[in-house]
C-alpha positions as CSV (number, residue, x, y, z in Angstrom):
1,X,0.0,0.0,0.0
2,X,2.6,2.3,1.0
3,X,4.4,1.9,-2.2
4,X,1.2,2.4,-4.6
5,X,1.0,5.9,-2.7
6,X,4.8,6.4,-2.9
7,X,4.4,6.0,-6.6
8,X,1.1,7.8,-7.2
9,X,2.4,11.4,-5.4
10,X,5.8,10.9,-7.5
11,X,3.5,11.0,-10.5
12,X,1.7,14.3,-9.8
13,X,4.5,15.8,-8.7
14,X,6.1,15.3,-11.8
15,X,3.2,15.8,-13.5
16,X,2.1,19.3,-11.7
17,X,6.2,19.9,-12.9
18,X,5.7,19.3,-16.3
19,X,2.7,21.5,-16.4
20,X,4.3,24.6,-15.1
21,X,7.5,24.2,-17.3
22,X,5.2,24.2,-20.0
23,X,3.0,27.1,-18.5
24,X,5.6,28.9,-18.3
25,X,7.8,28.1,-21.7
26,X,4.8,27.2,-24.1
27,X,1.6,28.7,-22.9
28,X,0.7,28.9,-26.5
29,X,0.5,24.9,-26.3
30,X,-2.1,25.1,-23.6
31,X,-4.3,27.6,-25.5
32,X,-3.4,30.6,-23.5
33,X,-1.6,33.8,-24.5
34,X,0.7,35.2,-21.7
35,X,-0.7,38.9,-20.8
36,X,-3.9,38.4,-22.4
37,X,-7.4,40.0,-21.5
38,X,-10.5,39.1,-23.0
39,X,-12.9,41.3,-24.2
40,X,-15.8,42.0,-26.6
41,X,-14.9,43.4,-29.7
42,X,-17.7,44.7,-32.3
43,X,-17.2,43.2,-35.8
44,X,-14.6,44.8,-38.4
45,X,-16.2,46.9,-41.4
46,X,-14.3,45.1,-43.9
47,X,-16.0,47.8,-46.6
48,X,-17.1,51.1,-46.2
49,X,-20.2,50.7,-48.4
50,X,-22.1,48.6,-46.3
51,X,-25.4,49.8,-44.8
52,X,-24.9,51.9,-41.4
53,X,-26.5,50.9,-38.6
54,X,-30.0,51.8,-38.5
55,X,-29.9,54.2,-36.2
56,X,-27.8,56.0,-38.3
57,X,-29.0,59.0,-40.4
58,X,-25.2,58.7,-42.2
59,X,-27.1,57.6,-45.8
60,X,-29.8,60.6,-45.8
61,X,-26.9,62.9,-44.6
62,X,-24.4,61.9,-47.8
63,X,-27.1,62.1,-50.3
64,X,-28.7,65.4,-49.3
65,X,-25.4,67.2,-48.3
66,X,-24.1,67.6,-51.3
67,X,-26.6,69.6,-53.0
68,X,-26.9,71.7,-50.0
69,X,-24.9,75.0,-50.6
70,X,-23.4,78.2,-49.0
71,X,-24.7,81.7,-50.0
72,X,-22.6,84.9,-49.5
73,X,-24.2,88.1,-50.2
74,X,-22.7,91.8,-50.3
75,X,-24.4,95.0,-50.9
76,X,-22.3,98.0,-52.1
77,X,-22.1,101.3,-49.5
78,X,-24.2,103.5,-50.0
79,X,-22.7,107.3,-50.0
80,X,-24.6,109.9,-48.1
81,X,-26.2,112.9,-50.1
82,X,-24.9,115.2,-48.0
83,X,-21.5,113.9,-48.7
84,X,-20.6,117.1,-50.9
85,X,-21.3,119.4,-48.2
86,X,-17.6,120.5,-46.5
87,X,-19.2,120.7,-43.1
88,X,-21.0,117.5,-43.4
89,X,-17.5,115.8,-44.0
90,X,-16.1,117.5,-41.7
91,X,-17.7,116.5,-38.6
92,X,-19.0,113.0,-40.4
93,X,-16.3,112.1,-43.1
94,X,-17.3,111.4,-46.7
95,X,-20.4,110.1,-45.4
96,X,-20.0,106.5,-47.1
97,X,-21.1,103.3,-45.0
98,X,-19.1,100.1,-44.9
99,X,-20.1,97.7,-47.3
100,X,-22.8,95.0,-46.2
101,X,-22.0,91.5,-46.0
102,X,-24.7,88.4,-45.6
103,X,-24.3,84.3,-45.2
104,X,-27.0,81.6,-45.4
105,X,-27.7,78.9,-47.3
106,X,-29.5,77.3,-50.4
107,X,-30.7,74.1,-52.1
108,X,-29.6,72.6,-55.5
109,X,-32.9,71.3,-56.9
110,X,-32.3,70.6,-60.6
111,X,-29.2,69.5,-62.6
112,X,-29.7,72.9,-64.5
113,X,-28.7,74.8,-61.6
114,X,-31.9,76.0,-59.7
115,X,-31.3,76.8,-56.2
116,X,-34.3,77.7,-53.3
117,X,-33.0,79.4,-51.0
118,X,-35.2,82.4,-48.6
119,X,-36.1,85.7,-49.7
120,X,-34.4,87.3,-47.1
121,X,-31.3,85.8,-47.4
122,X,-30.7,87.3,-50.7
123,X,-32.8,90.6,-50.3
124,X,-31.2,93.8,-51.5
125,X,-27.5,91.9,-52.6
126,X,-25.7,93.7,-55.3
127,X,-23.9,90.3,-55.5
128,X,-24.2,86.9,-54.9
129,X,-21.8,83.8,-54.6
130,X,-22.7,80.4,-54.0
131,X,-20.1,78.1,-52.9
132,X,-20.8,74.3,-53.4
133,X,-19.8,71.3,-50.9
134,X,-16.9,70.7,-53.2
135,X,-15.8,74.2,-52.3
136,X,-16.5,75.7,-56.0
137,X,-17.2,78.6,-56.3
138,X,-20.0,80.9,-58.3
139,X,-21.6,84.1,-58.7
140,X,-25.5,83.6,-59.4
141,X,-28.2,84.8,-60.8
142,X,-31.5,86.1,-59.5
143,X,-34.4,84.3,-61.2
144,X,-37.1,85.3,-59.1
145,X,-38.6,86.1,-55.4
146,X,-41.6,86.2,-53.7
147,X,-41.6,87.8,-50.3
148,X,-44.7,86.8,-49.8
149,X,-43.4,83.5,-48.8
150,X,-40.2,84.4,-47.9
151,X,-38.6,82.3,-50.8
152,X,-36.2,83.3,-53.5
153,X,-35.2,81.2,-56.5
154,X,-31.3,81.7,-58.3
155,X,-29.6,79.8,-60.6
156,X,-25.4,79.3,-61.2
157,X,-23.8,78.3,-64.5
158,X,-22.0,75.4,-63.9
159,X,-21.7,71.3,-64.5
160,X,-22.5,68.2,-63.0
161,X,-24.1,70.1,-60.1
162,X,-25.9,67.1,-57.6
163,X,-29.6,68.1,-57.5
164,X,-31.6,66.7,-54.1
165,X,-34.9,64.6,-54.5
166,X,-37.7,66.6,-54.0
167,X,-40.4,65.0,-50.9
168,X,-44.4,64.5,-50.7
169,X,-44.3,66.7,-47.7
170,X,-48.2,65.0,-47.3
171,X,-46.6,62.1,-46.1
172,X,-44.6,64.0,-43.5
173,X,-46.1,63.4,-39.9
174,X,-45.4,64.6,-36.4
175,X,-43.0,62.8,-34.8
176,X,-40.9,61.9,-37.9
177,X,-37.1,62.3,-37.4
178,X,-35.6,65.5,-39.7
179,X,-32.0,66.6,-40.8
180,X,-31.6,70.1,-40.4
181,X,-28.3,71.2,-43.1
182,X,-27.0,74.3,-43.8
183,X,-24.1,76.3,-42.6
184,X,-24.8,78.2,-39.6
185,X,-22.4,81.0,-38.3
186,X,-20.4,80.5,-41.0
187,X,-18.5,77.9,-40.0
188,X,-18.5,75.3,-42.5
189,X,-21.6,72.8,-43.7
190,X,-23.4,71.2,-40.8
191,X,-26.5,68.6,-39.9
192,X,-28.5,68.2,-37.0
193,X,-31.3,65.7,-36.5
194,X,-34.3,66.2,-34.4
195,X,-38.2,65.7,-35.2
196,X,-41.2,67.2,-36.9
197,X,-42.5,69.0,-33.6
198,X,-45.8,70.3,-35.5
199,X,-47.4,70.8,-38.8
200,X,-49.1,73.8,-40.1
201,X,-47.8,76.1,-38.0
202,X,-49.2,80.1,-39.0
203,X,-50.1,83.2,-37.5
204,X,-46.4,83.6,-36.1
205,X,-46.2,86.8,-38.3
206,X,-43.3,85.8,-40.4
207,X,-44.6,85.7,-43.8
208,X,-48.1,86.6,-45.0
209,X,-48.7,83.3,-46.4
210,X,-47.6,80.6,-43.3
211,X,-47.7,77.0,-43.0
212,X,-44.4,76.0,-41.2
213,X,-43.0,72.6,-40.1
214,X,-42.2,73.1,-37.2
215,X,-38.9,71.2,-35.9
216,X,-36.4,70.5,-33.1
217,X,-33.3,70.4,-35.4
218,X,-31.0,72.7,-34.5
219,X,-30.9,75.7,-36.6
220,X,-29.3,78.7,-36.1
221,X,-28.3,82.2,-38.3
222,X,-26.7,80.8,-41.3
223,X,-29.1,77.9,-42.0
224,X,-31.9,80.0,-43.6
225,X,-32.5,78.6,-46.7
226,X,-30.9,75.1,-46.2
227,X,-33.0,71.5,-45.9
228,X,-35.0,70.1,-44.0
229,X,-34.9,66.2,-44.9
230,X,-36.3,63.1,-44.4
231,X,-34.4,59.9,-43.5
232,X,-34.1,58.8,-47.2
233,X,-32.4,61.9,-47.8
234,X,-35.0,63.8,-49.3
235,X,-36.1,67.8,-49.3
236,X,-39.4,68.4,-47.3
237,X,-38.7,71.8,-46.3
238,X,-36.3,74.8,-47.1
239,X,-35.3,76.0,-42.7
240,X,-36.7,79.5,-42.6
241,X,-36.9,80.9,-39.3
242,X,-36.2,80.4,-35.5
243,X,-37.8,81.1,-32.1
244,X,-35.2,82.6,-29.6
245,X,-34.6,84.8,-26.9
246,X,-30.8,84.5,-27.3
247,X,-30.3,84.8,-31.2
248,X,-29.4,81.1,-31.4
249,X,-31.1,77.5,-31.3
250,X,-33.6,77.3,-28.4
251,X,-35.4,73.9,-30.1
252,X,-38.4,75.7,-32.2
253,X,-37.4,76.2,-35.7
254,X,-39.3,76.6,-39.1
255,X,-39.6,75.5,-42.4
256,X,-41.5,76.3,-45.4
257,X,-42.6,73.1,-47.1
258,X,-41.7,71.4,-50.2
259,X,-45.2,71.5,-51.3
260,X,-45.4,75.7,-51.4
261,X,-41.5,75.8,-52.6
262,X,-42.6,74.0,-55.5
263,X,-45.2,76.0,-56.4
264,X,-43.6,79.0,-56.0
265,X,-40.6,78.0,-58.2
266,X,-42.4,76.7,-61.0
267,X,-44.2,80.0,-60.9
268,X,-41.4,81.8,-61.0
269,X,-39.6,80.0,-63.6
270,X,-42.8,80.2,-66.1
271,X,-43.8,83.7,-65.3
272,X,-40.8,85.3,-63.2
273,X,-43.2,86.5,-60.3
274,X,-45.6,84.4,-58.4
275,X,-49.6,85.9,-59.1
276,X,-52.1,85.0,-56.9
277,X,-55.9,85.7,-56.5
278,X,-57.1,89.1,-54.4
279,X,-60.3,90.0,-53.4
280,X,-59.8,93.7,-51.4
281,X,-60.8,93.1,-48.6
282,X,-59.9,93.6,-44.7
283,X,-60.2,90.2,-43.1
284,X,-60.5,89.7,-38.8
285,X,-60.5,86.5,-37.0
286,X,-63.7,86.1,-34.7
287,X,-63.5,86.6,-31.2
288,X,-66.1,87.2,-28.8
289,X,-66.5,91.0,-28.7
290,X,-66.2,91.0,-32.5
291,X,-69.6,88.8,-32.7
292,X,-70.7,90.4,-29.9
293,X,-70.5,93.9,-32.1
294,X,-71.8,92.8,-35.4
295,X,-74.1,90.7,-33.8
296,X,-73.1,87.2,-35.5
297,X,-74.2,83.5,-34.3
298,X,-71.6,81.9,-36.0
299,X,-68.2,80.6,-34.6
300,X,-66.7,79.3,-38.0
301,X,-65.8,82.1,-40.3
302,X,-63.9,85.2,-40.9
303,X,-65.0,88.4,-40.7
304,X,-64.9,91.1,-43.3
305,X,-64.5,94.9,-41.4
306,X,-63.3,96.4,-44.1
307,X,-63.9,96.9,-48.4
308,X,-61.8,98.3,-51.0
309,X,-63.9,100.2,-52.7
310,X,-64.1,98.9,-56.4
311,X,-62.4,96.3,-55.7
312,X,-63.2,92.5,-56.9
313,X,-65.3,92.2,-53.6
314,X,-67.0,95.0,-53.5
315,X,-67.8,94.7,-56.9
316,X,-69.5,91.5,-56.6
317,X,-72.0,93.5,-53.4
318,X,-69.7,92.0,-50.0
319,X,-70.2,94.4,-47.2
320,X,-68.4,95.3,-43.9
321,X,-69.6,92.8,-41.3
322,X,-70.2,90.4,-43.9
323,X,-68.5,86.8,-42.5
324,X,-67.2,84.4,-45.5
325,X,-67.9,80.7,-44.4
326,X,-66.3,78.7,-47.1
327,X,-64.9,79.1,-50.4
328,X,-65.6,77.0,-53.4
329,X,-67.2,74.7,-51.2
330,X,-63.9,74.6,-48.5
331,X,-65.0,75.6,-45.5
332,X,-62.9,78.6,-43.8
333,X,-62.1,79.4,-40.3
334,X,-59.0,81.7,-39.9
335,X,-57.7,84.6,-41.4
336,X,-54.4,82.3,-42.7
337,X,-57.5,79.9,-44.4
338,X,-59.1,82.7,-46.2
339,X,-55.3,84.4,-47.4
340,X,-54.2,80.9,-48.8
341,X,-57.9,80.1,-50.2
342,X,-58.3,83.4,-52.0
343,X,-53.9,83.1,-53.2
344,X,-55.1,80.0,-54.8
345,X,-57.8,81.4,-57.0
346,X,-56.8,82.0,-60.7
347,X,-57.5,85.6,-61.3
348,X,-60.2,86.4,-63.7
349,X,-62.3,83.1,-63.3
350,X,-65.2,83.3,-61.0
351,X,-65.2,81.8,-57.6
352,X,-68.7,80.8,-55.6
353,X,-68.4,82.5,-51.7
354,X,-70.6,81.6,-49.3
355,X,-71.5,84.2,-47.0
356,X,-73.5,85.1,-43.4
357,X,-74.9,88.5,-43.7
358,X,-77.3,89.7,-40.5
359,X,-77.6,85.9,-39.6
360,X,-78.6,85.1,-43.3
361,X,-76.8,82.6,-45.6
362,X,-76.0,83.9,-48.8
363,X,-73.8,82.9,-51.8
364,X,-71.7,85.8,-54.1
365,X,-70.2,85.5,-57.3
366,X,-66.7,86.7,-56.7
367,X,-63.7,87.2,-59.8
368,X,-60.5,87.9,-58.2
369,X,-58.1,90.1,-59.4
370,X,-54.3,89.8,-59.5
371,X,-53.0,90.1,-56.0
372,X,-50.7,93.4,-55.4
373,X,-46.7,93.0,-55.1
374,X,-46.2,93.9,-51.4
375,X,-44.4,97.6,-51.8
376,X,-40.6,97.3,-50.2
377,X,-39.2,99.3,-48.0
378,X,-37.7,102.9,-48.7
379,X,-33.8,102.1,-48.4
């Protein structure tokens, strides 16, 4: 017995022996690397092309980024007339103001060159460059504007310019995830994602005809006129406007949609101006001590308090205190409803209104006329 013991702990011994030379000399043999650590390791992308992750908005970003563009603006100084007068320069100099300087941003959306970009981004220049992503650089041309809507339309002269896929901005819906691009504060293109916060957003007093996206993308100074795209990439609205207290991004941004950029530009392209239907007439929203004055039952319509006279509504017998219910069938209930219903009217065809007059329905015959050009400001 003793010996069977004897002989069994001289063969672990040498055993445990031969394990630690090899432990120590070979670990590889053992299947153990000396120093290492495991860990979990995410899989190599062998090849840039494959699909991001799909939380990723890296796809939608490449494909509309390119056709996103930077717009510097300058407007010559303007001399003062009294500049001649000694007196005057001596106390004021020659009078001449430094030369004004604007950025924002624009959107390619044809191969020949169009870009959207807003009104007021452009308004006044005495020159304007557009430089691309691929840092070219152009002067363009004006093509068009419409203040009314805040948009402008130019167009540049050069080749294989990447054009961005227009959206069905119908389809858009609250809660949808948006890229905000353009190139705020001048430092250089940049995207932002956020959400459509709200749709149809008006009365903010920003343009006369309003139906904003409203979005959580950051945008700041600089990104008027950029996109405002989908997840595939595509345009569904051109950024516009901010709310802030501080001059930057405080999460409540606008944008006008595709749907009204479209129409304006094809307007403007065909005809160089944008014309719209126009009634003459003075339009209130209702409130309580307005139907309380004019003594009106109805809560749904807008109330007329004032007539050009000879205009196309006064014309066609509408009255002060008259309330317009719906349009062509289309019933109205705001101010913003009436503007846009009456804008899309083509001028010289005759339109059906229905009308409440002293708690009486009525209907009127009405032909609109060409709407006005808003008159700019004395510079």
């Amino acid at each position: 017995m003793n010996r069977i013991w004897l002989l069994f702990s001289q063969s672990v011994t040498v055993l445990l022996a031969v394990y630690f030379v090899v432990l120590t000399l070979k670990p590889a043999w053992l299947g153990r690397a000396s120093g290492s650590i495991t860990v979990l390791e995410a899989p190599v992308n062998k090849s840039t092309t494959e699909p991001p992750p799909l939380a990723s908005f890296r796809t939608a970003a490449q494909k509309a980024s390119a056709a996103v563009v930077s717009i510097n603006t300058s407007k010559a100084a303007r001399r003062n007339p009294n500049s001649n007068d000694p007196w005057f320069r001596f106390f004021f100099g020659d009078g001449t103001e430094q030369p004004q300087v604007g950025l924002g941003s624009g959107v390619i959306v044809s191969a020949n060159g169009l870009i959207l970009t807003n009104y007021h981004v452009i308004e006044g220049a005495d020159e304007i460059e557009v430089v691309l992503n691929d840092n070219r650089r152009t002067r363009a041309k004006l093509i068009g504007s419409d203040p009314e809507t805040d948009l402008a339309l130019l167009q540049i002269g050069l080749d294989k310019l990447p054009a961005i896929v227009l959206g069905q901005t119908d389809k858009l819906q609250v809660g949808d995830p948006v890229l905000a691009i353009g190139n705020p504060f001048g430092v250089g293109q940049t995207v932002t994602s956020g959400i459509v916060s709200a749709l149809g957003r008006s009365q903010l007093g920003i343009n006369t005809f309003e139906n904003f996206i409203q979005t959580d993308a950051a945008i700041n100074p600089g990104n008027s006129g950029g996109a405002l795209v989908d997840t595939d990439g595509n345009l569904q609205g051109i950024n516009t406007a901010i709310y802030s207290r501080s001059g930057g991004n405080m999460g409540i941004g606008f944008a006008i949609p595709i749907s009204t950029a479209r129409q304006v530009m094809e307007s403007l392209v065909k005809d160089g101006r944008v014309t719209r239907g126009w009634i003459g007439v003075e339009p209130n929203n209702l409130t309580p001590e307005l139907m309380q004055t004019f003594g009106i039952k109805t809560e749904r319509g807008v109330l007329i308090t004032g007539v050009l006279n000879n205009g196309p509504a006064a014309l066609a017998g509408l009255r002060p205190g008259d309330v317009i219910t719906a349009i062509e069938g289309q019933p109205v209930g705001a101010v913003t409803e009436l503007l846009a219903k009456v804008a899309a009217l083509p001028p010289g065809k005759s339109a059906r209104f229905e009308v409440l007059r002293e708690s009486r329905g009525t209907s009127l015959d009405i032909v609109p006329g060409v709407r006005p050009r808003p008159r700019r400001p004395a510079q």
